[in-house]
VOGU-3710 file (C-alpha; in Angstrom, 3 decimals, decimal comma):
1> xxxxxxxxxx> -22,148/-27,517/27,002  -18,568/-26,595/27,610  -17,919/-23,360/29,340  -13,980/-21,815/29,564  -14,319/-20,494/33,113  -12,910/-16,869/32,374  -15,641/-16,593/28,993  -19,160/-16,158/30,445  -21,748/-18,292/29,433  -23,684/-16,716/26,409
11> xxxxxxxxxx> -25,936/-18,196/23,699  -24,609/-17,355/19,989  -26,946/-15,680/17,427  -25,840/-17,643/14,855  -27,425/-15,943/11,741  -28,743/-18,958/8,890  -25,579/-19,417/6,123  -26,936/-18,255/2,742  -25,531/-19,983/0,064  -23,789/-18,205/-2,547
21> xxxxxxxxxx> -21,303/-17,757/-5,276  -17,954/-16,433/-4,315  -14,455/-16,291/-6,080  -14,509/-19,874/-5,320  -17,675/-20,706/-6,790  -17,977/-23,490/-9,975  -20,920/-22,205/-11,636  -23,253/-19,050/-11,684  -26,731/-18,884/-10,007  -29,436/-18,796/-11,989
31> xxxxxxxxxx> -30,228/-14,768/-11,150  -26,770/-13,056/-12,007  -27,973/-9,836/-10,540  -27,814/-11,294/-7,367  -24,037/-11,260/-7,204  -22,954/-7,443/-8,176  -23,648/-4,554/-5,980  -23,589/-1,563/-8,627  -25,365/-1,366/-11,193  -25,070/1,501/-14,428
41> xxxxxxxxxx> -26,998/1,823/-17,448  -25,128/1,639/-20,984  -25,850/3,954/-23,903  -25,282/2,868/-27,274  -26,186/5,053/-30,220  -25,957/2,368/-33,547  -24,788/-1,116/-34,077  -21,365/-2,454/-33,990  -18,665/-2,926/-32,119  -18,706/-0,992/-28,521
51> xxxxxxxxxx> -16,083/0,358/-26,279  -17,243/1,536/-22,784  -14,463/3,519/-20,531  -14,897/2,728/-17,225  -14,646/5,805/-14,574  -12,958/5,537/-11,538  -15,799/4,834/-9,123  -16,203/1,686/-10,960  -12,882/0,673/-11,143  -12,957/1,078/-7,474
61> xxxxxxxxxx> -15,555/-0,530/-6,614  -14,744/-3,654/-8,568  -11,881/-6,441/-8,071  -8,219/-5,286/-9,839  -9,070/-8,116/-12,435  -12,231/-7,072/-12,576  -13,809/-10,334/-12,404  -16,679/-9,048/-10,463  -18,118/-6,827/-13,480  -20,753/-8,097/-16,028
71> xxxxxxxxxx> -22,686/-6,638/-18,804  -26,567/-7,918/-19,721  -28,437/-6,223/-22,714  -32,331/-4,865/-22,266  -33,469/-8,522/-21,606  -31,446/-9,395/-18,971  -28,925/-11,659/-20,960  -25,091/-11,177/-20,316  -23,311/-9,755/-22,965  -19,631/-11,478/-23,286
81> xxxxxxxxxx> -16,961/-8,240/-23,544  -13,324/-8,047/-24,170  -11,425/-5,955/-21,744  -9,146/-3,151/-23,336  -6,138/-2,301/-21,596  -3,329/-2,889/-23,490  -2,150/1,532/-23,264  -0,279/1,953/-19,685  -0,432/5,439/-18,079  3,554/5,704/-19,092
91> xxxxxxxxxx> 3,173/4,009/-22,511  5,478/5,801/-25,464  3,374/6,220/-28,426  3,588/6,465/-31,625  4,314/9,477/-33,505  1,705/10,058/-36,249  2,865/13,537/-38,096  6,540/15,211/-37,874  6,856/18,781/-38,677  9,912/20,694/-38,987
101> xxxxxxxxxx> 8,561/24,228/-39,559  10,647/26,717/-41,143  12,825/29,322/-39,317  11,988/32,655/-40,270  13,567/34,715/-37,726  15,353/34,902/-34,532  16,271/37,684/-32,038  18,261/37,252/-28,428  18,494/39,678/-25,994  19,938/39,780/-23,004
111> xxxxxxxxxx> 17,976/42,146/-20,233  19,821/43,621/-17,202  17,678/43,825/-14,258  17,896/45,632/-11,002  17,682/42,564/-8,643  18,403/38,969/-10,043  20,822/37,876/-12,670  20,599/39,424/-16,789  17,334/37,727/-18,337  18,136/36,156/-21,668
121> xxxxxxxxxx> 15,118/36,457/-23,557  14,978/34,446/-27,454  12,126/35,019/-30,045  11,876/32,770/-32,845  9,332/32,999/-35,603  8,856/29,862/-37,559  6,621/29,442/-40,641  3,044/27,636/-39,433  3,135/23,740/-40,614  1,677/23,174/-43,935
131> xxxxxxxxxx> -0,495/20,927/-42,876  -3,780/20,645/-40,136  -3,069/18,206/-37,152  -5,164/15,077/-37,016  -5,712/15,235/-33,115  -6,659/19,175/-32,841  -3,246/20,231/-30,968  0,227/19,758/-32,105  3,570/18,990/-29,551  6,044/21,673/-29,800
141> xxxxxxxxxx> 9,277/19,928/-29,061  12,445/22,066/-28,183  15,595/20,125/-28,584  19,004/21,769/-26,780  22,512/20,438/-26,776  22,825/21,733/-23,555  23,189/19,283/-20,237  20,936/22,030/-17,695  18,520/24,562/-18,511  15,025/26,158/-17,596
151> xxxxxxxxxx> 13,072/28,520/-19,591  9,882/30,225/-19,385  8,102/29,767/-23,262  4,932/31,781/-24,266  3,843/30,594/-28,259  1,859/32,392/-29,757  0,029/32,504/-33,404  0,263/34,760/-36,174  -2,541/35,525/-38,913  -2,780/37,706/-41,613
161> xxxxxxxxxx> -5,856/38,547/-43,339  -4,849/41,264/-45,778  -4,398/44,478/-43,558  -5,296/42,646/-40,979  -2,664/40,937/-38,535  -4,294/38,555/-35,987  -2,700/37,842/-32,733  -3,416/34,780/-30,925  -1,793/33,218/-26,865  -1,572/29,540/-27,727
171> xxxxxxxxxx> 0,350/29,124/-24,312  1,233/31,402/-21,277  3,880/30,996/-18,886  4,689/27,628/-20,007  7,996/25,838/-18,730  10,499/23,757/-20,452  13,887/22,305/-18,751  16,575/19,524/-18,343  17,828/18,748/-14,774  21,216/17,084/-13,413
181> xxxxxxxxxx> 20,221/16,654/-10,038  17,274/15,387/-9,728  18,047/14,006/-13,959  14,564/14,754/-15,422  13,352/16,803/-18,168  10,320/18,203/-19,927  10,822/19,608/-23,804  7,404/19,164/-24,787  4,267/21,527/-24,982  1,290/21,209/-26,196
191> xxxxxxxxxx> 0,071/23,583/-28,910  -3,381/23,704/-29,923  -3,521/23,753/-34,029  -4,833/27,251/-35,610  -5,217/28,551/-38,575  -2,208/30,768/-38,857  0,619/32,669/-41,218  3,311/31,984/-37,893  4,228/30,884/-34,826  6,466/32,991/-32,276
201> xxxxxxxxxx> 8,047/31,202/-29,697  9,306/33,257/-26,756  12,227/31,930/-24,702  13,349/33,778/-21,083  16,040/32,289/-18,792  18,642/33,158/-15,960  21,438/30,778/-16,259  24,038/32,761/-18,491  23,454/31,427/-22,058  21,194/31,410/-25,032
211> xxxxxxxxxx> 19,418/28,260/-25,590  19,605/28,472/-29,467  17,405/25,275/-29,830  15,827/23,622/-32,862  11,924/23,131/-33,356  9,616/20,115/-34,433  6,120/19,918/-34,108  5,072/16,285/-33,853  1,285/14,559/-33,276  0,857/11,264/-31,808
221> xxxxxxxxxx> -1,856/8,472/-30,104  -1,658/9,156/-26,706  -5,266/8,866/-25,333  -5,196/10,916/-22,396  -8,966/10,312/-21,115  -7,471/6,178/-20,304  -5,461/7,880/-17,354  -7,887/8,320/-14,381  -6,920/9,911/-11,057  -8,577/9,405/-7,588
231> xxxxxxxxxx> -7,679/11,254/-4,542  -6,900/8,763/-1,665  -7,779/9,472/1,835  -5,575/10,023/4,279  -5,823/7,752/7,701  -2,762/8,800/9,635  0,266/11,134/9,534  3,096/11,296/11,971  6,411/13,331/12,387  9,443/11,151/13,065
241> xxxxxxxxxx> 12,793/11,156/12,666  13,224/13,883/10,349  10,431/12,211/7,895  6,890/12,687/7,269  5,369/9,145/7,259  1,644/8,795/5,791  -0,980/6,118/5,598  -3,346/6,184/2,781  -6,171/4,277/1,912  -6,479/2,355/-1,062
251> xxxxxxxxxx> -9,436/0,649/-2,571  -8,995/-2,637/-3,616  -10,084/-2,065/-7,349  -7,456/0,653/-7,720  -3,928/-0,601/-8,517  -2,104/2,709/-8,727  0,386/2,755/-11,712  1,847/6,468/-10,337  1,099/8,307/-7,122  0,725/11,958/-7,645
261> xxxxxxxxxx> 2,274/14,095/-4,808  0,558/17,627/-3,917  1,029/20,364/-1,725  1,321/24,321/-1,401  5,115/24,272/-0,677  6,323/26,805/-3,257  9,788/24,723/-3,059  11,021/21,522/-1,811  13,390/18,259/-3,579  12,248/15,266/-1,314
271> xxxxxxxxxx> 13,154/11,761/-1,774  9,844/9,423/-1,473  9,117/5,870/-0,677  5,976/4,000/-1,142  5,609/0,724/0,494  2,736/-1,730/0,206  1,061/-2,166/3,276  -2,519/-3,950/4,730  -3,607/-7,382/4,826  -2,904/-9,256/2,236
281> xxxxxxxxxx> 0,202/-7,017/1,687  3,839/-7,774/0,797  5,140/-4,981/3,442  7,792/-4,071/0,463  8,405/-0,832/-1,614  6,799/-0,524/-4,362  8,761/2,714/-5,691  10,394/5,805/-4,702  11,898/8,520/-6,330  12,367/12,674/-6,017
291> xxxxxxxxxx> 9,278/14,659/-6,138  10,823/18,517/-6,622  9,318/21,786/-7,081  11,321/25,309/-7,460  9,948/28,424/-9,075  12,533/29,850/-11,583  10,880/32,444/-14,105  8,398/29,525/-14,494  7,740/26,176/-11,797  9,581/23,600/-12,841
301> xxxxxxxxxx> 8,462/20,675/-10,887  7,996/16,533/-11,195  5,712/15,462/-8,378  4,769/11,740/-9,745  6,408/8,665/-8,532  6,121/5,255/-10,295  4,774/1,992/-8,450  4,617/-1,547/-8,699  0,859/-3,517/-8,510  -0,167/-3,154/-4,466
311> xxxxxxxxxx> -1,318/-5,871/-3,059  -3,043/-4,797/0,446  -5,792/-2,006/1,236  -3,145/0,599/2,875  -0,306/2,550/1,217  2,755/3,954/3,284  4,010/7,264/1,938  7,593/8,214/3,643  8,565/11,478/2,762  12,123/12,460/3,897
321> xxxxxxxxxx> 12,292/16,082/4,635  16,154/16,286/6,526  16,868/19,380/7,784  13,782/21,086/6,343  10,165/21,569/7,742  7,306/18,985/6,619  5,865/19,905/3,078  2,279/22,175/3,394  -1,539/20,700/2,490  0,150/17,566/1,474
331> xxxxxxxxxx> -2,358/15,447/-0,506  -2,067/12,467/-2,987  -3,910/11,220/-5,242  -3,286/7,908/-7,351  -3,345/7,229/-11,076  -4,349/4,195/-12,233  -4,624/2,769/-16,106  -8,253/3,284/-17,252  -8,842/0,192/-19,119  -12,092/0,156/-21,653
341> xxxxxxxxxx> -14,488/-2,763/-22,778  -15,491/-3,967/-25,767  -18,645/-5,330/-26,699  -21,641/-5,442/-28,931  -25,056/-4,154/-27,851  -27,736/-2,851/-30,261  -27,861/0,733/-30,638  -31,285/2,083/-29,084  -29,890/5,934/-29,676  -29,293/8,579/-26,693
351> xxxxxxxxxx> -32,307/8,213/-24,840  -32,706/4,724/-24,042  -30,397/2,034/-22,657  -28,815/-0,924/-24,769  -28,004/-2,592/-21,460  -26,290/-2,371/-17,849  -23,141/-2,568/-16,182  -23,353/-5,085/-12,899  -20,330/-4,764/-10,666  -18,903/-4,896/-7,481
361> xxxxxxxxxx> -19,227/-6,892/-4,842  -16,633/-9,505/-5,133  -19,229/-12,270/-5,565  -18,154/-13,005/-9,630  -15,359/-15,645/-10,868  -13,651/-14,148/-13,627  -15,644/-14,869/-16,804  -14,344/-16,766/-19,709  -16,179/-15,701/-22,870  -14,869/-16,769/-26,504
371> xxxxxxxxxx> -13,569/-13,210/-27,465  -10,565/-14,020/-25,450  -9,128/-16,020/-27,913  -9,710/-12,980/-30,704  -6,646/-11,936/-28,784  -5,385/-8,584/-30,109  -7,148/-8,799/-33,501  -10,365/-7,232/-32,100  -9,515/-3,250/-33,400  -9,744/-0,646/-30,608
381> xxxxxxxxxx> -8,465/2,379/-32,384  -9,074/4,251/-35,271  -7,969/3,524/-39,621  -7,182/5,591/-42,044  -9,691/6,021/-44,952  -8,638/8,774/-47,589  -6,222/10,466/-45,297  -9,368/11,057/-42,702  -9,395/8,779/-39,605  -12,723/6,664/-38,709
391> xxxxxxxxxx> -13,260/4,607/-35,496  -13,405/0,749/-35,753  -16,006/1,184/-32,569  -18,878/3,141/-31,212  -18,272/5,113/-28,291  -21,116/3,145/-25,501  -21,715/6,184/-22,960  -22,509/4,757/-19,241  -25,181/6,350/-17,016  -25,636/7,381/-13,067
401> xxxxxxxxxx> -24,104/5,012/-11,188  -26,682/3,280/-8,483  -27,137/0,536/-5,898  -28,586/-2,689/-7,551  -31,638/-4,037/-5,813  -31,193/-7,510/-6,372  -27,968/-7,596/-5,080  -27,966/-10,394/-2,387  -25,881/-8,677/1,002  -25,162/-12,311/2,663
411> xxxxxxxxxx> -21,478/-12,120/3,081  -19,005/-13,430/0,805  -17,266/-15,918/3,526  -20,326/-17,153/5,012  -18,898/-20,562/3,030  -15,976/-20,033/6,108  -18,011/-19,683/8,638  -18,288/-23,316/10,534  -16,500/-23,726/13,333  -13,569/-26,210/13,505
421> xxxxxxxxxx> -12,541/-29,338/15,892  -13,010/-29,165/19,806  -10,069/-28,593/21,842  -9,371/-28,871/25,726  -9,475/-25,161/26,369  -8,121/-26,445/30,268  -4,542/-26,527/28,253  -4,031/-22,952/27,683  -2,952/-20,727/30,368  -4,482/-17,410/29,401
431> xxxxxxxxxx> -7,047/-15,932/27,459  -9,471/-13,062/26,666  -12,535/-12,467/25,925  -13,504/-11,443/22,336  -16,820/-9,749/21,230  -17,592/-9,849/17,505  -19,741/-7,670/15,053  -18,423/-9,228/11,324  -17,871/-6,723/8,803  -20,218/-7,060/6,120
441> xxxxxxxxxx> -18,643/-9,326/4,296  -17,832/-11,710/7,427  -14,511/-10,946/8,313  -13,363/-9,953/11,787  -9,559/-8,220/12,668  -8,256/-8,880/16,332  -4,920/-6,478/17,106  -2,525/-8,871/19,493  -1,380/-7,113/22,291  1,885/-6,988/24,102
451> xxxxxxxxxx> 0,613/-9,667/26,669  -0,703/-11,677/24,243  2,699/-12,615/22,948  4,414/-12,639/26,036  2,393/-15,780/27,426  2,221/-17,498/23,886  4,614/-19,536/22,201  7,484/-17,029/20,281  6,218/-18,924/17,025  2,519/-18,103/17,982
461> xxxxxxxxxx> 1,557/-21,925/17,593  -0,403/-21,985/20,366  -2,512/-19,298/19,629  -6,749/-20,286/19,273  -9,612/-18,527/19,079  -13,094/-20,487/20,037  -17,015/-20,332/20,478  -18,609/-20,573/23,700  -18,285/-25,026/23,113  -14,175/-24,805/22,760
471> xxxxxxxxxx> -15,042/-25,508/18,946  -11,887/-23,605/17,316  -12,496/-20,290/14,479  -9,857/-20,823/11,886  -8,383/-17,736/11,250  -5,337/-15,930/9,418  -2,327/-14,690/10,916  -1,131/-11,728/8,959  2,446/-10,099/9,331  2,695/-6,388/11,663
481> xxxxxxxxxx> 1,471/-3,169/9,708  3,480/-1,393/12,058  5,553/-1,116/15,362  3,743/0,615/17,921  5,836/2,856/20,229  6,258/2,684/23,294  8,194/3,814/26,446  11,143/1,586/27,974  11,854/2,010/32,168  15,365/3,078/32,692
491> xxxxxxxxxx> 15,816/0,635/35,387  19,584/1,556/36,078  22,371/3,157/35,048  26,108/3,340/36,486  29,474/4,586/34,870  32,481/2,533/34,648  36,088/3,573/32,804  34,256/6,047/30,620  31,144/4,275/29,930  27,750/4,305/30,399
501> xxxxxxxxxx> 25,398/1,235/30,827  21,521/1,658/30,685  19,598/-1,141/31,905  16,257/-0,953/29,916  13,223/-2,785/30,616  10,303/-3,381/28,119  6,418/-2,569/29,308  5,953/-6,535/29,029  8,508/-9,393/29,069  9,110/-11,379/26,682
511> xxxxxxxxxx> 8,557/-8,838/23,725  9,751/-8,706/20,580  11,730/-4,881/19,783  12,683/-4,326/16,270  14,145/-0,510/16,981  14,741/1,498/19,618  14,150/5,604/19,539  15,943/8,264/22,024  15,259/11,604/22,617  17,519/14,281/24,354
521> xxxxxxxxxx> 17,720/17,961/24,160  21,197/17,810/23,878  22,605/19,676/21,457  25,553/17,960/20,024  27,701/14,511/20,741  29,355/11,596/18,909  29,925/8,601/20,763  29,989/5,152/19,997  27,470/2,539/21,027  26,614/-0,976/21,667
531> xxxxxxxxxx> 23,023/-2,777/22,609  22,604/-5,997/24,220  19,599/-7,861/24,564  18,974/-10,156/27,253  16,414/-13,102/27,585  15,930/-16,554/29,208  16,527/-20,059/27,840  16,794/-23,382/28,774  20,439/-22,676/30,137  19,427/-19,158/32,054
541> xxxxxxxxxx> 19,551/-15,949/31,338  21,869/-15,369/28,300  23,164/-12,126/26,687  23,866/-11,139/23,333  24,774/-7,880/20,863  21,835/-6,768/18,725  23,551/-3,388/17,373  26,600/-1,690/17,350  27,504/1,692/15,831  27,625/5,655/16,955
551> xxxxxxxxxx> 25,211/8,459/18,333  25,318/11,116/16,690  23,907/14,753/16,707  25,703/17,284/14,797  25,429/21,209/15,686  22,221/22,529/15,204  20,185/18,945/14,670  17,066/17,890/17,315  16,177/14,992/15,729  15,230/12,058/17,964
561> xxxxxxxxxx> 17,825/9,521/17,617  17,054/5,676/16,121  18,502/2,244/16,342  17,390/-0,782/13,811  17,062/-4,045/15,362  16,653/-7,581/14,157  13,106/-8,692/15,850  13,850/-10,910/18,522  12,369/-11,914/21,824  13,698/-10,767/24,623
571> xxxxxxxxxx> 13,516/-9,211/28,231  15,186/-6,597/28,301  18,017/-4,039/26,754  21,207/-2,748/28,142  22,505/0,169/26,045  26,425/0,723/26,399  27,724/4,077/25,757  30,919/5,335/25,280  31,451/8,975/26,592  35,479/8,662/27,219
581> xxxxxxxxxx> 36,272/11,739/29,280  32,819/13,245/28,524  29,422/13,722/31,127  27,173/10,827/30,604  24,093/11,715/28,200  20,738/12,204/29,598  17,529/11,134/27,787  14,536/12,586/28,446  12,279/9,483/26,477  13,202/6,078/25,519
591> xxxxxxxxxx> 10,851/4,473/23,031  10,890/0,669/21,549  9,022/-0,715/18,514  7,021/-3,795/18,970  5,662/-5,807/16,264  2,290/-6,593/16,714  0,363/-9,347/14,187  -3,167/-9,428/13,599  -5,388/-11,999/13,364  -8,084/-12,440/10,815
601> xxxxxxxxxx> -10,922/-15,139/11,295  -14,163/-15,513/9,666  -17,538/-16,341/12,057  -21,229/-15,501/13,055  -21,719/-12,283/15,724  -20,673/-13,443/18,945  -18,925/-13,620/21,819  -15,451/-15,316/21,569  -12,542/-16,416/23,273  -8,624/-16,273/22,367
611> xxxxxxxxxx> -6,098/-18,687/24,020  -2,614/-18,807/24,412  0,252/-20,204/26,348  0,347/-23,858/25,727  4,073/-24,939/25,059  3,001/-27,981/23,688  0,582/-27,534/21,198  1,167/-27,603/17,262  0,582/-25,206/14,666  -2,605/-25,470/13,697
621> xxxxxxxxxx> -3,872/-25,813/9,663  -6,787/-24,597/8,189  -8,316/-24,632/5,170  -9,263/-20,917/5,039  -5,250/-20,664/4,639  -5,686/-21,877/1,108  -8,085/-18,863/0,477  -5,765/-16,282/2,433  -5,749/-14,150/-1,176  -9,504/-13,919/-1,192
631> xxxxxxxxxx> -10,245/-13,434/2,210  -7,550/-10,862/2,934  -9,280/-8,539/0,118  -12,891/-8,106/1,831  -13,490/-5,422/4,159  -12,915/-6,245/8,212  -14,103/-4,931/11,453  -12,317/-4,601/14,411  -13,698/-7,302/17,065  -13,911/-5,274/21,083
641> xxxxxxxxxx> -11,616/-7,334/23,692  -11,562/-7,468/27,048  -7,852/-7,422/28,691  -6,208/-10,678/28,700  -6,417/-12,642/32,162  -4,989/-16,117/33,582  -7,350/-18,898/32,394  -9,406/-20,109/36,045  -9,524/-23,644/34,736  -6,189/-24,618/32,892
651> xxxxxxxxxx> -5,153/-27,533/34,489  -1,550/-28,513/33,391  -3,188/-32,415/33,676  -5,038/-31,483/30,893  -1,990/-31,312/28,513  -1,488/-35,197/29,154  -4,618/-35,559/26,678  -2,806/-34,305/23,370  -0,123/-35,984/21,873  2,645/-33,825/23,168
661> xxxxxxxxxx> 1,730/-33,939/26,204  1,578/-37,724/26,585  5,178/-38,099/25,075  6,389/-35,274/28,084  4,695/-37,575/30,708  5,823/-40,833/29,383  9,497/-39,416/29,284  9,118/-37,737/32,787  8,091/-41,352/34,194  11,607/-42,486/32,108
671> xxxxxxxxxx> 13,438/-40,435/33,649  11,923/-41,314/37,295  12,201/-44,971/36,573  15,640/-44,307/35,658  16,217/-42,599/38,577  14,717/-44,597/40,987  16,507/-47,871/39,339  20,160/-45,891/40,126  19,203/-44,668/43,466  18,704/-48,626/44,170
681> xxxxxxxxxx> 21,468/-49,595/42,970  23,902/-46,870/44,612  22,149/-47,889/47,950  22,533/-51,378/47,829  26,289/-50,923/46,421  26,879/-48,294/49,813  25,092/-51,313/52,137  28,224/-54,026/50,408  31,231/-51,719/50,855  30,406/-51,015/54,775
691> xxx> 32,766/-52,645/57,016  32,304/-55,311/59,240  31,307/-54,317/62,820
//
């Protein structure tokens, strides 16, 4: 048995492969239970067609398509089911009734107060709508020529019953208003309907004017219960440069289609930018947007951003606060369509279940039943029959939610989990020693370090991970979630016709910096700037400009001070400064960012080894790249590493055995031939032109 001298020799507990079905599977076992995790049982009163909202633990738990989800009646057969989803949380809808009551009277009045501007308060009593609302609640819309405004509204209804006069709060210290800056708006309320004679709107505002709107009470389809919101947890926060940057959590089955924004700041207008972050994720915003909030005589506030479809399991909130402090109890939550299936199931009445809901797991191809091609023309909502509305469906009602016994644990990739070809570990000039505990579902993260990439090719091509044999672990190479900071050495500085040079050195050499970070406590300067990175090649040590531009730090400012830099490798930085006729500045810190990928590979508990520095090895391919998608969106744990160390037994002899190598040696002894042929022939041309004695 091979041994790499620097991995001790241990015997691999190499647990037996259980096959199963996985998103790459062809055809179903012959137990479907097996493959779903969850399991919930479905209520169905009566016959007919079905439709079953899905809470949010189940859309988290499942796949974003939802492939891993099934439905089998009381016998255990699966029930094919259409999934409804066509409403999106921002969907316009379609207005069903439109009132426009009658104005019966209107009084303005303008209040002078001791502290604060005059209060211009409007009442407006309109005549109650002739007829009931179909959906319980009517939308009171207020409609204003003018470009700004905020008002507090309180409606209220009116009944008489003879002598009688009936007073009833439909809303309290409700809010309507129109912005410039940011633009938004809200001149909607909702009303519930009530039997009344009236309605008395109540207007109040500060900004100099009378509103002197126009009223319409409208009804329409929007299904509010198909918008779902889930709190996300929170797994880091940090203060820097004047932002508040956050890392949430997000389960795979949630595909947030608007992040909510909360916190106990009584006022704030922040601009916010959500990027998609993770394995498997495109590292690129997926919205932004103001999230405001300022108490006038009522809170105006918008505190929802839209987002594109996310892609990895981690979402990075950057909040930018400038000048002010951090918002308070800052919390988010995400909202994500709440999509509903149809299906038939006989109805077995409230107390015993038509079926159950299987899902989760990520074990389930998406299924293909025949109601697919009913397209749109199965009916979701409601028709009108003699002016009265009837559903097309039965409302299906889901039970407790609970683990599924015959749900088989084996994890998803075991299908990965062969090792590859042998290689001649004696190539590589360092490695480390990796042990691994696979998550559940098989996968195991590795975090590259600093001295991983400064011994391995700049392209990372030489990069391996093996068992205790030098059989390779094919593995996934997924792009930085982040740039670790950390301090440069000020190796030297000097001052020369008003400038200053700082010669920075990086914790390890060769590294790759993609921004640098100062901090001084001094109070204010403006001076231009240029950074040069430095780094060997083939023709020495070569210099060249990575940034240009100017420090600044206006009167009153302390924050830390940033430059953006393309990712290269280098060795080290030398930061130019021009102070002119000024004191050089001091900097108390000096922080770079460094890039650091992560590798993803798929293989029994173990002990393992990872390999680097081998200039003439070739990228490797595996197939498991052909899977990335499906093996990036299972759960990983972290494999424990010892520190990286120089590899005992490389033996740069051992390079002759690949193909690279062999080419190298067969044009070193080219060269030496050549070499040796003109050394012969300058000799024995030196021997012909001596003179005779």
């Amino acid at each position: 048995m091979r041994k790499v001298a620097f991995v001790l020799s241990r015997v691999l507990v190499v647990p037996a492969v259980v096959a199963l079905v996985s998103p790459l599977a062809l055809a179903q076992p012959a137990d479907l239970r097996t493959l779903f995790r969850s399991q919930a049982d479905v209520f169905v009163d009566s016959n007919g067609l079905s439709r079953l909202e899905l809470p949010p633990d189940v859309i988290a738990a499942s796949r974003p398509d939802l492939s891993d989800l099934r439905i089998v009646d009381a016998a255990g057969k699966e029930v094919p089911y259409l999934i409804d989803s066509k409403k999106a949380v921002e969907t316009e809808v379609e207005v069903q009734q439109r009132v426009t009551p009658e104005l019966l009277e209107a009084k303005r009045q303008t209040i002078e107060r001791p502290t604060g501007p005059p209060l211009r308060r409007e009442t407006y009593e309109l005549a109650a709508p002739g007829e009931r609302s179909q959906t319980g609640t009517w939308d009171l819309v207020i409609e204003s020529r003018r470009s700004r405004f905020v008002r507090r509204v309180e409606v209220s209804a009116i009944a008489r019953d003879g002598a009688n006069v009936q007073l009833v709060k439909l809303v309290e210290n409700g809010s309507v208003f129109r912005l410039s800056n940011p633009a938004q708006e809200k001149t909607r309320l909702n009303v519930p309907d009530r039997a009344a004679d009236r309605l008395v709107v109540t207007l109040e505002g500060e900004d100099g004017f009378f509103l002197e709107p126009a009223f319409r009470l409208e009804t329409s389809r929007t299904v509010l219960r198909e918008r779902a919101v889930v709190a996300l947890r929170e797994i880091s926060r940090q203060e820097f440069d004047r932002k508040t940057i956050v890392e949430l959590a997000r389960p795979r089955g949630l595909v947030p289609d608007v992040i909510q924004v909360s916190s106990a700041t009584l006022s704030f207008n922040r601009a916010v930018e959500i990027r998609d972050e993770g394995p498997g994720g495109s590292n690129s915003t997926l919205g932004g947007g103001i999230v405001f909030r300022f108490p006038a005589l009522a809170t105006v506030e918008d505190l929802e951003v839209r987002v594109s479809a996310a892609r990895g399991d981690r979402l990075r909130i950057e909040i930018d606060n400038g000048d002010s402090p951090a918002l308070e109890e800052l919390t988010f939550r995400a909202v994500v369509r709440r999509p509903a299936l149809l299906f038939t199931l006989e109805g077995r009445g409230a107390a015993e279940a038509s079926g159950t809901l299987l899902f989760g797991g990520g074990r389930a191809y998406r299924p293909r039943y025949d109601l697919e091609r009913l397209g749109g023309s199965l009916p979701s909502g409601q028709q009108a029959t003699g002016g009265e509305s009837e559903p097309f469906h039965v409302a299906a009602r889901l039970g407790d939610v609970s683990a599924n016994p015959r749900f088989d644990a084996s994890p998803i990739l075991a299908f990965a989990m062969r090792p590859g070809a042998e290689i001649e570990a004696r190539g590589y000039t360092h490695g480390r020693e990796l042990h691994a505990t696979p998550s559940e579902e098989g996968l195991i993260r590795v975090q590259l370090g600093l001295e991983d990439l400064a011994h391995a090719r700049e392209d990372l091509a030489d990069l391996r991970i093996i068992d205790d044999q030098s059989r390779q672990r094919a593995y996934l190479l997924e792009r930085p979630a982040g740039s670790p900071r950390l301090a440069l050495t000020v190796s030297g500085t000097e001052s020369n016709d008003g400038e200053s040079i700082y010669q920075l050195d990086l914790p390890t050499a060769p590294a790759k910096v993609d921004e640098l970070a100062l901090e001084t406590s001094l109070p204010f300067f403006d001076r231009g700037y240029r950074l040069v990175a430095k780094f060997q090649s083939e023709r020495g040590e070569e210099s060249v400009p990575v940034a240009q531009g100017r420090l600044v730090r206006r009167a009153g400012e302390m924050r830390s001070l940033k430059i953006v830099i393309q990712p290269r490798r280098i060795d080290s930085l030398e930061l130019i400064i021009e102070d002119g006729n000024d004191a050089p500045l001091t900097f108390e810190r000096i922080e770079g960012g460094f890039p650091l990928p992560e590798v993803y590979f798929v293989a029994p508990e173990g002990d393992y080894s990872l390999l680097v520095g081998n200039p003439e090895a070739s990228a490797p391919t595996y197939e498991l790249e052909r899977v990335r998608s499906v093996v990036l969106a299972v759960k990983s744990s972290d494999a424990s590493s010892e520190p990286l160390i120089e590899n005992a037994a490389f033996s740069a002899a051992a390079r002759l055995g690949t193909e690279a190598g062999a080419q190298q040696a067969l044009l070193w002894v080219a060269l030496g031939l050549a070499v040796a042929v003109l050394a012969g022939l300058t000799l024995k041309l030196a021997r012909r032109e001596q003179p005779s004695a």
